[in-house]
C-alpha positions in Angstrom: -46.3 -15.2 -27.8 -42.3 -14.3 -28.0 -40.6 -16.7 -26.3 -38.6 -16.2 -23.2 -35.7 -17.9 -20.8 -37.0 -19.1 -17.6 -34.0 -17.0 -16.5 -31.5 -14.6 -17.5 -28.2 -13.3 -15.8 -25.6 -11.6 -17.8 -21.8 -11.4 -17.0 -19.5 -8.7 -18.0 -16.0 -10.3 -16.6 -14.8 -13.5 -16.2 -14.1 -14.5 -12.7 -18.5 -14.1 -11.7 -18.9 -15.6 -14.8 -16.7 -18.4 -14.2 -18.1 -19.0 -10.3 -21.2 -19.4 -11.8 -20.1 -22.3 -14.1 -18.1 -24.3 -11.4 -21.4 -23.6 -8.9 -23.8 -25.3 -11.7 -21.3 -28.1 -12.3 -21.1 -28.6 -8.3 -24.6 -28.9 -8.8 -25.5 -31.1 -11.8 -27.6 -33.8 -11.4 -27.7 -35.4 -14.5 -25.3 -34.2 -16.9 -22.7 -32.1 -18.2 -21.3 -30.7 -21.1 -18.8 -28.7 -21.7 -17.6 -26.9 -24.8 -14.8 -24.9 -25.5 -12.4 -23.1 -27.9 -9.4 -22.7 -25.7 -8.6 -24.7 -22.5 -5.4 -23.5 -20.9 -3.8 -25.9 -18.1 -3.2 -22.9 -15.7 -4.8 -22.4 -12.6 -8.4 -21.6 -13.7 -8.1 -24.9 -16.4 -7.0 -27.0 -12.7 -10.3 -25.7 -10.8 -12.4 -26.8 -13.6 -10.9 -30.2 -14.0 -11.3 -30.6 -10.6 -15.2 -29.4 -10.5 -15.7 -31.7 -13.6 -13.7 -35.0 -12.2 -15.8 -34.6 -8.8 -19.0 -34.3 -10.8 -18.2 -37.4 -12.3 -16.8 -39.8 -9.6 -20.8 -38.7 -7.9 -22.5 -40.4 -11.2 -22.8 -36.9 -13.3 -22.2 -37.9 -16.8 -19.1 -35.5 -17.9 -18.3 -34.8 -21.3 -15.9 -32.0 -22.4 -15.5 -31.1 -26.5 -12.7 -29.2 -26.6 -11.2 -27.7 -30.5 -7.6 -29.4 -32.0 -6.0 -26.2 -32.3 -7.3 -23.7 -29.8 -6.9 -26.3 -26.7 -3.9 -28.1 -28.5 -1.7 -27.5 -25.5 -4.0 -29.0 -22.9 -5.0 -31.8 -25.1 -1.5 -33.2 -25.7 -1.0 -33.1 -21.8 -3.5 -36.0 -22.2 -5.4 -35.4 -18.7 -5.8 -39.7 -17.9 -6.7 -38.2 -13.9 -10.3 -36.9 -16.1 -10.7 -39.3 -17.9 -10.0 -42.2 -14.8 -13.0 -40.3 -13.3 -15.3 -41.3 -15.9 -15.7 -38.3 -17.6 -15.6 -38.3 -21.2 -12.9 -36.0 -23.2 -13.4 -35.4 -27.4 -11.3 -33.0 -29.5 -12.7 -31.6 -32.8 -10.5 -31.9 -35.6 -7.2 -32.2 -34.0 -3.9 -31.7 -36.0 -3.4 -35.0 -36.7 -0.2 -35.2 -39.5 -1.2 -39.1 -41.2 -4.5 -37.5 -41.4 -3.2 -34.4 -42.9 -1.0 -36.0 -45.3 -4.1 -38.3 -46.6 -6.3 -34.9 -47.3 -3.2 -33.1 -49.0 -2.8 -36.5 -51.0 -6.9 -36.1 -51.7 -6.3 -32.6 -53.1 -3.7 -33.6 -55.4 -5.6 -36.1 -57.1 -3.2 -38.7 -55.7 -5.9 -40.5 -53.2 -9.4 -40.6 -53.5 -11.6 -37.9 -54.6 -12.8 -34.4 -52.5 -15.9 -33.1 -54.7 -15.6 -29.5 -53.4 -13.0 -27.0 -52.2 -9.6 -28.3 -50.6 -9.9 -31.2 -47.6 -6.4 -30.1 -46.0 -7.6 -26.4 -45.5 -11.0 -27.6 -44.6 -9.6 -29.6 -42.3 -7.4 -26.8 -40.7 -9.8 -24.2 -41.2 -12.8 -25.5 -39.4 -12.7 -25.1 -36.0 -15.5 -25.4 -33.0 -15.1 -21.3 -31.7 -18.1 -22.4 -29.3 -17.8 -21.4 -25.7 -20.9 -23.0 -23.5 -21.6 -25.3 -20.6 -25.0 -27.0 -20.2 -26.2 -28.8 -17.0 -29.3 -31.1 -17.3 -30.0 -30.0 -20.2 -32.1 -26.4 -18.3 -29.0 -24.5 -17.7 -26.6 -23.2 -19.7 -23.8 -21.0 -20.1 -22.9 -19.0 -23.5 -20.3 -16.1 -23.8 -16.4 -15.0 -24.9 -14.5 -16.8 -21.9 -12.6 -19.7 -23.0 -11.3 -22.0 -20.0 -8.3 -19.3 -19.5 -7.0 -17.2 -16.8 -6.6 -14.4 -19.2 -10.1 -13.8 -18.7 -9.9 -13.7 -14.9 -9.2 -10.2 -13.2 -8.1 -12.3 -9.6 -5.1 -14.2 -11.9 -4.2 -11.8 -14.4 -4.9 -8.5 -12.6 -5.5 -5.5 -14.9 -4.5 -6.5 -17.6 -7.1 -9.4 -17.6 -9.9 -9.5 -20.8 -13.1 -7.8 -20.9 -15.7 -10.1 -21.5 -19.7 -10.5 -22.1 -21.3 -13.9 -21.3 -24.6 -15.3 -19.9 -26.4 -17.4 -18.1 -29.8 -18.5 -19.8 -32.5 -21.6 -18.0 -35.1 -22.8 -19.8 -36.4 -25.2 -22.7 -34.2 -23.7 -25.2 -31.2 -24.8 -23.4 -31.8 -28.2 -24.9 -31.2 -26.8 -28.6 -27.7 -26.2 -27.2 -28.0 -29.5 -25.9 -28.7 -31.2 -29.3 -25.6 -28.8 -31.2 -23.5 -30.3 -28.9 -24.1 -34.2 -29.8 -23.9 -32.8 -33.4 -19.8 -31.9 -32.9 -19.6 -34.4 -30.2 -20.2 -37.4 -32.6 -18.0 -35.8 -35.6 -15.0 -35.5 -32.7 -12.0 -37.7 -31.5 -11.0 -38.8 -28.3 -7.9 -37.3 -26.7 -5.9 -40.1 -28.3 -6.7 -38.5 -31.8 -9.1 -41.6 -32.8 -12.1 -41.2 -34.3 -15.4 -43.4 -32.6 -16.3 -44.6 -36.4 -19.3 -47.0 -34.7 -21.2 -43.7 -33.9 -21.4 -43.0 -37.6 -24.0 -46.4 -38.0 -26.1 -45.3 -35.3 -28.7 -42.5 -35.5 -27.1 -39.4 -34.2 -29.1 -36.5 -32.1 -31.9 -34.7 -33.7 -32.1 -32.5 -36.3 -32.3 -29.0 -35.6 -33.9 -28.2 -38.7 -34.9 -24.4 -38.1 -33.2 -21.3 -35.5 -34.7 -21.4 -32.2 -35.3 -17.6 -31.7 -33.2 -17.5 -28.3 -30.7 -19.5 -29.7 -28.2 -18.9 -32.8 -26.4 -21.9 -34.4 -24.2 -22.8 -37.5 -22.9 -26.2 -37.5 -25.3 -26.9 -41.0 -24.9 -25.3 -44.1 -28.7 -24.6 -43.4 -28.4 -23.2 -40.0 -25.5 -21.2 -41.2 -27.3 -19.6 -44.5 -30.4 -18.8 -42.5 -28.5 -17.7 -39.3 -26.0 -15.1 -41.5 -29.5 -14.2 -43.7 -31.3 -13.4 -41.1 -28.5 -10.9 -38.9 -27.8 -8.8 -41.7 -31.3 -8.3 -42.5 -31.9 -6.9 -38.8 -29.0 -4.8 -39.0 -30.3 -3.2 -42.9 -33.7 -3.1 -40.9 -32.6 -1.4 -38.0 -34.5 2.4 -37.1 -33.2 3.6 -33.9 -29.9 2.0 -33.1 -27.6 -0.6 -33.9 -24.4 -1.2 -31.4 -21.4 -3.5 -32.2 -19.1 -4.5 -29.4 -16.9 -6.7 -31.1 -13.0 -8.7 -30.6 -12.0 -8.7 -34.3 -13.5 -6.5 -36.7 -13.0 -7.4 -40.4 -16.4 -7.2 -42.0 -17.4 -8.5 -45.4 -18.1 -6.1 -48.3 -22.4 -7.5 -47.3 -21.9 -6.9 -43.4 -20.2 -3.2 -44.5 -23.4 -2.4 -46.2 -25.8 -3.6 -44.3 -24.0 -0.6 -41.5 -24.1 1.9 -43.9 -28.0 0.9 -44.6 -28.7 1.1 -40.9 -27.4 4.4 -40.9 -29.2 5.9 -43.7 -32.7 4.7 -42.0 -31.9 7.3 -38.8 -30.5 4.5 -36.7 -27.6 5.4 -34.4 -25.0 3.1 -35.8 -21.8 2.4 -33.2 -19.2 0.0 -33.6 -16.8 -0.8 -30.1 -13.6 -2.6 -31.1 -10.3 -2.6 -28.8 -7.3 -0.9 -29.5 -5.3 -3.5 -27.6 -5.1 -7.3 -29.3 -3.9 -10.5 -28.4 -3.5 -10.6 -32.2 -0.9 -8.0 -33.0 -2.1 -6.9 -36.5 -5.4 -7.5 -35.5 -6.3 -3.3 -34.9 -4.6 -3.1 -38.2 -7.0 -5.1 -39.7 -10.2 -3.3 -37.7 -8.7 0.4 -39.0 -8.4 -1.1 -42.7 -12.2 -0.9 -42.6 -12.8 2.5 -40.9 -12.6 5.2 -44.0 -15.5 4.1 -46.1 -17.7 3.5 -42.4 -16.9 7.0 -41.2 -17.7 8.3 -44.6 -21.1 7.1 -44.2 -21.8 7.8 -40.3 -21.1 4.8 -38.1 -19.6 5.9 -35.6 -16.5 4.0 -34.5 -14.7 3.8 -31.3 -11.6 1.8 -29.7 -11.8 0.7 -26.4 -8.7 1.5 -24.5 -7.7 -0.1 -21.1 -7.0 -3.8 -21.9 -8.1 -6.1 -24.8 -12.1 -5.9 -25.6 -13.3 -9.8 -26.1 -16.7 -9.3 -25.8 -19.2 -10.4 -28.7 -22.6 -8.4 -28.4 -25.2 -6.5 -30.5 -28.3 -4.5 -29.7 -30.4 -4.2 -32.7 -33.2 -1.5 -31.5 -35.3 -3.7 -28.8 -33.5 -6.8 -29.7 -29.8 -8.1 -28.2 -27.6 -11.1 -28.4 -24.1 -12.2 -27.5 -22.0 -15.1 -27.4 -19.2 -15.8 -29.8 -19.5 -15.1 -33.1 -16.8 -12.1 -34.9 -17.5 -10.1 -37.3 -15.6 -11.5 -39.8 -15.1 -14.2 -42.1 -13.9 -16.8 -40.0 -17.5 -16.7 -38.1 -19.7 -16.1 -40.7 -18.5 -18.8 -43.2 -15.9 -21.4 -41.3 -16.0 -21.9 -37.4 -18.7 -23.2 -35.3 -20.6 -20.6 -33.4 -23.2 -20.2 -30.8 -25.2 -17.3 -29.9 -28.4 -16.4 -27.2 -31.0 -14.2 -27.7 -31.9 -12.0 -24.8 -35.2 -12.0 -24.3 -36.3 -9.9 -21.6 -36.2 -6.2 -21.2 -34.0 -5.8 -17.9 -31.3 -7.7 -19.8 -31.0 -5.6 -22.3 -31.0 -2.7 -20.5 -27.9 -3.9 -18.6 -26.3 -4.8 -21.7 -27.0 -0.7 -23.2 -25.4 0.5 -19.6 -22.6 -2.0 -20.1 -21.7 -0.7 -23.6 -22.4 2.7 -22.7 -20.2 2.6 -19.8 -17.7 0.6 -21.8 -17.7 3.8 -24.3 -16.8 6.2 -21.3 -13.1 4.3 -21.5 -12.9 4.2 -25.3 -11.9 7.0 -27.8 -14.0 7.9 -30.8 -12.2 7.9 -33.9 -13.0 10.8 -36.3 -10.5 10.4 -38.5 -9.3 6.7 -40.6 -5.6 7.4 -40.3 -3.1 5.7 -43.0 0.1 5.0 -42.9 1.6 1.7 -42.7 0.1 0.1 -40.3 -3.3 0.5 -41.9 -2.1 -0.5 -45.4 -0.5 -3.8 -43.9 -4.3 -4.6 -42.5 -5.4 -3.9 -46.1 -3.2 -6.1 -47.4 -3.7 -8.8 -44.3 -7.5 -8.8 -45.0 -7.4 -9.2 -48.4 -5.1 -12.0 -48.7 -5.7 -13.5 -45.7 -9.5 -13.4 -46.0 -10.5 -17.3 -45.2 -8.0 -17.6 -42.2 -9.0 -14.4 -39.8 
């Protein structure tokens, strides 16, 4: 039998999305935990350290994993009014200079050894992209918001993100669960120190194999079969394969596993925005365009404000969550991803992009100019970083 959520809600803004959240962490019972890319100290960021610091002070156990460079900001505010309500605050792999300096030294043979790659850029490069709340371990909350007002139409107005997130209930929630002790042990706490006793005690459960609702990559094994698995669906795909995506710089593997998808029959369409909080990130989307168009995807920018959703329908099958389509997903940061598995979900999900596409622009043409040879050029030398 396929498995299934107990429940399934999707979200296709932020502000319903983020009631939800604050309504299950007024609710918890037992625990919380809270994971995210970017926490901004505005007025969204104040409402959930509120809802979290109440949660705790009523016995909730509180934790919140937040990443050294995406929530930099808010963690060197320090936050002691959380933490004095006995909730718990970790930062993975904050930019921490003596630390720094020590990997740099390891790379130039002057301290220690590092038997693979560079440990300063795999210490800058790594980052937890994950954005998810889980409440007793039964609900939780997957998607593209980051704590941020930029997602949230009633602070930001029109101009605010357009995002896809959901709310899932059921056994699987606890694989989320267990990836989140994983980064939660490996992480500091807010005063940049590292809880070194952890590493002598057994840590959470393996997750040795995919849970087929939920998508994962903080192993090198979950990773591998995770990347293996995606690009086999999409080179498998017979009747239609739809992208909505935040930054589109696909490998040379992802780029053919399209073009495959196409030459089966499938209707192949890729949504990217035209407006970026990264400037030269359209650039970098167009870069990729001629050789797509060539072979019939069909490509379209999304015009009224920036497109951060993460989604893909894959015939009768559908996730979304966090993960890009480039590099920086596939190979360095952490990701997380659900599986929708009932039918009435994904249907939403084919209205939403289909109604999405009635405010985007098809392009029919990979223009050149400058613009698109600067994304070239970005993509190609900046490969590892975006």
């Amino acid at each position: 039998m396929t498995p299934e959520w107990r429940t399934e809600c999707l979200f296709f803004d932020g502000d319903p999305f983020f009631t939800s959240v604050l309504e299950g962490i007024e609710n918890a019972r037992r625990s919380i935990c809270l994971e995210t890319y970017i926490y901004q100290h505005d007025e969204l960021g104040k409402a959930f350290e509120l809802a979290l610091a109440r949660a705790s002070l009523r016995g909730v156990s509180v934790r919140v994993l937040v990443d050294g460079i995406g929530a930099s900001s808010w963690v060197e505010m320090q936050h002691p009014e959380l933490e004095q309500s006995g909730a718990e605050v970790r930062v993975y792999h904050p930019i921490v200079v003596s630390n720094l300096i020590s990997r740099l030294l390891m790379d130039l043979g002057i301290k220690g050894r590092h038997h693979k790659g560079s440990a300063f850029l795999s210490r800058i490069n790594r980052r937890t992209h994950r954005k998810m709340c889980i409440v007793d371990d039964e609900t939780a909350w997957v998607g593209s918001c980051n704590i941020s007002a930029d997602h949230s139409a009633k602070l930001r107005g029109h101009t605010h993100w357009r995002d896809t997130s959901a709310r899932v209930e059921g056994e699987a929630a606890k694989v989320l669960s267990l990836a989140f002790e994983v980064v939660w042990v490996r992480s500091h706490d807010i005063r940049g120190k590292r809880r070194w006793h952890e590493s002598f005690f057994p840590g959470p459960p393996k997750i040795s194999a995919p849970n087929p609702l939920v998508r994962l990559n903080h192993t090198m094994s979950l990773r591998r079969k995770a990347v293996k698995d995606f690009i086999q669906r999409m080179k498998m795909a017979k009747n239609r394969l739809w992208i909505t995506n935040a930054y589109f710089a696909p490998s040379h593997e992802l780029m053919r596993a399209l073009e495959q998808a196409v030459e089966n029959g499938a209707d192949v369409r890729v949504l990217v925005p035209r407006i970026s909080d990264v400037f030269f990130m359209p650039w970098v989307a167009r870069a990729h365009y001629a050789p797509l168009l060539k072979r019939g995807v069909k490509i379209y920018e999304y015009l009224p404000r920036f497109l951060h959703a993460k989604s893909v329908i894959i015939d009768d099958w559908a996730m979304v969550g966090t993960t890009n389509f480039n590099r920086r997903s596939f190979v360095h940061d952490f990701e997380v991803d659900v599986v929708l598995s009932r039918k009435e979900s994904i249907d939403l999900l084919e209205a939403q992009f289909e109604k999405d596409l009635t405010e985007s622009e098809q392009v029919m043409v990979a223009t050149g100019g400058l613009k698109s040879l600067l994304g070239r050029w970005v993509s190609r030398v900046f490969k590892n970083w975006i």
